[in-house]
N, C-alpha and C positions, 0 to 999 in steps of 0.2 A: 716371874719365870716366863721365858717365851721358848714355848715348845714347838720343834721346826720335824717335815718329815722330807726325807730325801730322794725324790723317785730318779732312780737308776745310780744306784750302788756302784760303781766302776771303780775305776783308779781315781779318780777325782774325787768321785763321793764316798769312798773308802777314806780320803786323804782329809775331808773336810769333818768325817768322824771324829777321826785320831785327832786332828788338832783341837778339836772344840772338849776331846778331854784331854788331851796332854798339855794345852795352853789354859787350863778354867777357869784357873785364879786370875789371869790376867784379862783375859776374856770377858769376863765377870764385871772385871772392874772397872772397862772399858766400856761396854756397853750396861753398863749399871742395871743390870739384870742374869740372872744365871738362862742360859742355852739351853736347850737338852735336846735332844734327837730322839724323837718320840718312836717313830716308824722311818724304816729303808723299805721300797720297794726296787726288786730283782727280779730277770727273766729264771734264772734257775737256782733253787733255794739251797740245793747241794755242795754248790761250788763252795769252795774253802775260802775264808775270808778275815783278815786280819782286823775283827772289828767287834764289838761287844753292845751290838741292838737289834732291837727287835725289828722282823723281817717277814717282807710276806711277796706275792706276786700279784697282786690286786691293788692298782692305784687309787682307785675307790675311797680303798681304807686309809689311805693320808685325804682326801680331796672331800673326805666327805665328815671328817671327824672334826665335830666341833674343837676338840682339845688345841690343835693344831693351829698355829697362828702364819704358820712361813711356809709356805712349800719349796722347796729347792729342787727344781728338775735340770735335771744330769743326761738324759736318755740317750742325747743326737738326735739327730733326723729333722722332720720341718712337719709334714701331718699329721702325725700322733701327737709328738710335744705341743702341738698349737691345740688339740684339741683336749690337750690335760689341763693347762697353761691357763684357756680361755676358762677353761670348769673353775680350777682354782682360783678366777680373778672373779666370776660369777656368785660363787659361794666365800664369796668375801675375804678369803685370803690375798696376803702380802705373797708377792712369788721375788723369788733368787734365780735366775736362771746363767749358766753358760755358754746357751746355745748360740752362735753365732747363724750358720743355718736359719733356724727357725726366726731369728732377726731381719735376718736378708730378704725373707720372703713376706713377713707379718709385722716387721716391726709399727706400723701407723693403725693395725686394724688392732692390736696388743694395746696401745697407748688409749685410744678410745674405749676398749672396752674397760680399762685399768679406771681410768679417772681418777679420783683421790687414793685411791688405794695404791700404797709403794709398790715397783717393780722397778727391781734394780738389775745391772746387766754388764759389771765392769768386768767378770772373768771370761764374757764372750770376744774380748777383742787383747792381742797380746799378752794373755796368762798375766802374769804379777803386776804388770806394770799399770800405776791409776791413770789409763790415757781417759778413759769417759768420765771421771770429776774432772779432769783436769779439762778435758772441755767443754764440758756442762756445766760445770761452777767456778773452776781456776783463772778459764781466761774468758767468763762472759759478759764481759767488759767492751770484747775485741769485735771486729770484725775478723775473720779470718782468714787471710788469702790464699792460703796451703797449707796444705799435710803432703806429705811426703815419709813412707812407710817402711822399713823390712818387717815385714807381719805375718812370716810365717818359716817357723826356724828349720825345718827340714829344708828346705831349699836354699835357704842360706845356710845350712850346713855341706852343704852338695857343694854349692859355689864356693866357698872358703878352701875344702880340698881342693877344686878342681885349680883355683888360682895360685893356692901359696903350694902345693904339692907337686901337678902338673899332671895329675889322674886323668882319665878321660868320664864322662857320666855316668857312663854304666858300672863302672865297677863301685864306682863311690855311692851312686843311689843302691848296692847290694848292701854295703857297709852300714849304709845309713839305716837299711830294712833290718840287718844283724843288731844291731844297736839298739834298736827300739825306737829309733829319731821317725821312721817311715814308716806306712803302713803296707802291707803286704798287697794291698793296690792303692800306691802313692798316686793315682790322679790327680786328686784334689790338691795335693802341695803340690807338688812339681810342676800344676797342670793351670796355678793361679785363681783355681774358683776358692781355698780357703782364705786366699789374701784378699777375694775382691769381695767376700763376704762379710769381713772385718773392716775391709774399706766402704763398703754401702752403708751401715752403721756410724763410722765416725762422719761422714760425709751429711746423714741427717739430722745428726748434732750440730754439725758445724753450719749448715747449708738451709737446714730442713727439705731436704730433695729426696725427693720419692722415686727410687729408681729402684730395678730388680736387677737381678745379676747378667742374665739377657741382655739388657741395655745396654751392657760396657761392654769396653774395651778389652779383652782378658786374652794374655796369650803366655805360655809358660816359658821353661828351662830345658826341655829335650835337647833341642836342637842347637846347642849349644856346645863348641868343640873346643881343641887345646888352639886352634887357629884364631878362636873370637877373643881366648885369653890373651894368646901371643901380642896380638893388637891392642889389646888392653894396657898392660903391661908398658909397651914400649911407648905411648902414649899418654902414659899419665893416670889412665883409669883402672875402676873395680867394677867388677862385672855384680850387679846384682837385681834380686827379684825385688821392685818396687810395687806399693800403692800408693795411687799420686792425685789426688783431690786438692785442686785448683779453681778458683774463680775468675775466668774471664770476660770482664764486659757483663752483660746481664746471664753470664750461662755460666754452668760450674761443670769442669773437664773432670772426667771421672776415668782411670784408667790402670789395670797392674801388665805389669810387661817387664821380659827381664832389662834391665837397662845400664849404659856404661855410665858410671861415678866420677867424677875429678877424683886420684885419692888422698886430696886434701880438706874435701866436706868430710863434716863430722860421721855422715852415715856410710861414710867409705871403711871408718873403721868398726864397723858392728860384725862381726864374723861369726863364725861357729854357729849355734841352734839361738844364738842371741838376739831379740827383736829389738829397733830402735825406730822411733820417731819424731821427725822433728816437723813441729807445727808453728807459721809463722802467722801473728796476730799484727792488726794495722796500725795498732798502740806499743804492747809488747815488746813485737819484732821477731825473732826467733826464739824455740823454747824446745828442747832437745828430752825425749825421756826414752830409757835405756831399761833394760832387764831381761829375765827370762821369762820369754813367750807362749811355752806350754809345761807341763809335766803337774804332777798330782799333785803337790803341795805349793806350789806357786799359783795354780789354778786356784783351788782350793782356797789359798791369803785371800784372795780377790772375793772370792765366794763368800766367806765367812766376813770381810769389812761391808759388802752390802747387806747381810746378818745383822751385824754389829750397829749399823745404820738407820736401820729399821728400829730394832729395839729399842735405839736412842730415841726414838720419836720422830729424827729427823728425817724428809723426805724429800730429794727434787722432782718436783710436784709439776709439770706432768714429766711423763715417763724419758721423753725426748729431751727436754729440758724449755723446754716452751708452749704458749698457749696458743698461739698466730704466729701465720706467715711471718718467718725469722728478715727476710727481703722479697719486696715484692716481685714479681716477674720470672724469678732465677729457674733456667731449663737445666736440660740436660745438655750440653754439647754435641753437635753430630760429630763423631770419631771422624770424619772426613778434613772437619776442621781445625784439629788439631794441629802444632805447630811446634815440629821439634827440629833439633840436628838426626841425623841419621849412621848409623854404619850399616854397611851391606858386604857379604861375603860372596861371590860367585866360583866357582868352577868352570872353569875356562880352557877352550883348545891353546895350546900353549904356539903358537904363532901369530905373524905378525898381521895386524890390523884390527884384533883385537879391544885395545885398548882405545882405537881412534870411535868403534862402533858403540862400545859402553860408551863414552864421552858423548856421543851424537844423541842416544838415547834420553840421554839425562838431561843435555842441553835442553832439546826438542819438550820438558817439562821445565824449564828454568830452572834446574838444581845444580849448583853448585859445586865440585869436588872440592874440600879443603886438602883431604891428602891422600893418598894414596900406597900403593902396596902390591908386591907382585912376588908371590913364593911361587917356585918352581916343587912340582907333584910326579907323578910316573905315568907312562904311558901317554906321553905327549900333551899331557894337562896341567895349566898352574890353578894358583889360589888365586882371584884376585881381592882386597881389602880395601875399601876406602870409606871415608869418613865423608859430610857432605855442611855444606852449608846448612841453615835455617830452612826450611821451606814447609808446606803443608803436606799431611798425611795423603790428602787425594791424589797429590801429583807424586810421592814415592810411589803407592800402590801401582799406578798408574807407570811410572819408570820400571817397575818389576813386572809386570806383565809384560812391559814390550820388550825387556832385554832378555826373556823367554822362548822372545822368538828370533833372537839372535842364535843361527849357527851353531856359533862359536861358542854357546854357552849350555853347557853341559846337563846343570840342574838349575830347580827355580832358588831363585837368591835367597839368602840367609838375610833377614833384616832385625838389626835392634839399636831400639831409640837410643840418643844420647840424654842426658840430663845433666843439667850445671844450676 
């Protein structure tokens, strides 16, 4: 029997309850050992709860009870959870965790202190879907030269109305809070830190690069209007929130930004709260994995097969999935060196000479127009749209500040990368 305790009870840990006794037999049978849930720890022991174990508000009493072989911390957050996490891996326990969070910040000081002892972490990055066996063990064969992500479904559920419907942000990020899909302060999705904290994770699987969330490149979905769709749209493309971990030359480009889609890549069609990923390996080639990204019982599957994993004896040994430098040299990318296509939306006096001044601007950085776009607005102002050649992040930056000081142009530019 391996007896597991669960600290912080939520929906997740509510969810990893029920199934470990609504699934037991098969559970059982699979990890050739019966489960149990020894202790839940909760902030409030009152609250009504769809579950049948024992509960207390003392971490203590999972972390310090010999009986206890698993801890499974649920909590959220980054300094508490590390400092339960760290006890449980000190006092010899095997840890399950979903914290993505507490990963971003701790995942290599966690790995060391783990050593032989399992710690497993697939429900921390896209809910059900096994993206961390798959590249920990599925394709570690490969070298891998990208990930490319939608990894966090509230924002791809924002973006799916806003394009197939033709909603504007605000009303659909309300829908999405009605729903239950947002949190009643959506930062964190909307705003790219829970996708870049799923992406820093798969990034030191794949990479082993030790990067914090600071270091990237992270910019959300606000600002995003039915004008960025419209251009979308007649174009070709899908508007979506990417995390994009690439290796270029000896550096790996680390970066989430909402971004335009061909919509003929496979990740054009991932819509609604749905997370997909496609990771391309230098043997492989590409390798596509799809499913649902959060909610209690698809979190939970993921929870309960690093359970299941454990029990079996089996463990990828260390925690990351390696003992040395996965390649040598590999940095971080300065964000400056980046190298995309670009769209940019301006707000513009709507008369002539305009469009000769933008062009001069852009020139004067050698960037490129491939196309272009001019909607007429009110009060003597149009839109203007266009699409750009190839060229480096330092010189758009750099084209957006000085067409700031153009006149003629009303607000600071809208900028979102292209991706193909």
């Amino acid at each position: 029997m391996i007896k597991i305790g669960i600290i912080g009870v939520g929906t997740v840990g509510e969810s990893v309850a029920q199934i470990l006794e609504a699934n037991r037999d098969i559970i059982t049978a699979r990890a050739g050992k019966e489960i149990v849930v020894k202790k839940g720890v909760v902030r409030n022991l009152s609250k009504p709860r769809n579950i049948n174990i024992p509960l207390t508000t003392d971490a203590d009493e999972v972390l310090d009870d010999p009986e206890i072989d698993i801890v499974v911390e649920l909590m959220g957050g980054v300094e508490e959870p590390y400092r339960v996490v760290q006890k449980a891996l000190q006092n010899g326990k095997a840890v399950v965790t979903a914290n993505k969070a507490l990963l971003a910040y701790h995942r290599y000081e966690l790995q060391e202190t783990a050593g032989d002892i399992p710690f497993e972490f697939e429900a921390s990055v896209a809910g059900g879907i096994p993206i961390i066996k798959s590249l920990r063990e599925g394709l570690s064969a490969n070298h891998i030269e990208s990930i490319k992500g939608i990894i966090n479904g509230t924002a791809n559920y924002i973006l799916t109305k806003m394009m197939n419907e033709g909603v504007d942000f605000a009303p659909v990020l309300k829908e999405a809070q009605e729903l239950g899909y947002a949190e009643a302060d959506p930062t964190f999705d909307i705003g790219g830190f829970d996708a870049a904290h799923k992406l820093l994770i798969l990034a030191s699987i794949a990479y082993g690069i030790d990067a914090k969330p600071e270091d990237i490149l992270i910019e959300g979905i606000e600002q995003i209007t039915q004008d960025d769709i419209s251009f979308a749209k007649e174009f070709g493309y899908t508007i979506k929130l990417l995390g994009i971990a690439k290796k270029v030359g000896e550096c790996v480009e680390l970066r989430v930004h909402p971004a335009l889609v061909p919509q003929s890549e496979m990740i054009a069609k991932v819509d609604g709260v749905m997370n997909g990923i496609s990771v391309i390996g230098d043997k492989v080639g590409e390798t596509m994995y799809y499913g649902p990204g959060a909610g209690g019982n698809a979190t939970a599957s993921a929870v309960i097969s690093d359970i299941i994993a454990i029990a079996r004896g089996g463990k990828a040994s260390p925690m990351l999935g390696f003992k040395r430098a996965l390649e040598s040299g590999l940095k971080l990318l300065n964000r400056d060196e980046i190298v995309s296509k670009y769209y940019l939306r301006l707000e513009v006096a709507d008369k002539p000479g305009v469009l000769s001044a933008v062009s001069k601007v852009m020139g004067e950085q050698n960037i490129s127009i491939e196309t272009m776009l001019q909607k007429p607005g009110k009060d003597g102002k149009a839109t203007l749209l266009l699409a750009t050649h190839i060229c480096k992040e330092s010189a758009m930056q750099e084209a957006i500040n000085k067409l700031q000081t153009i006149e003629s142009v009303k607000e600071r530019p809208v900028m979102i990368r292209m991706e193909s």
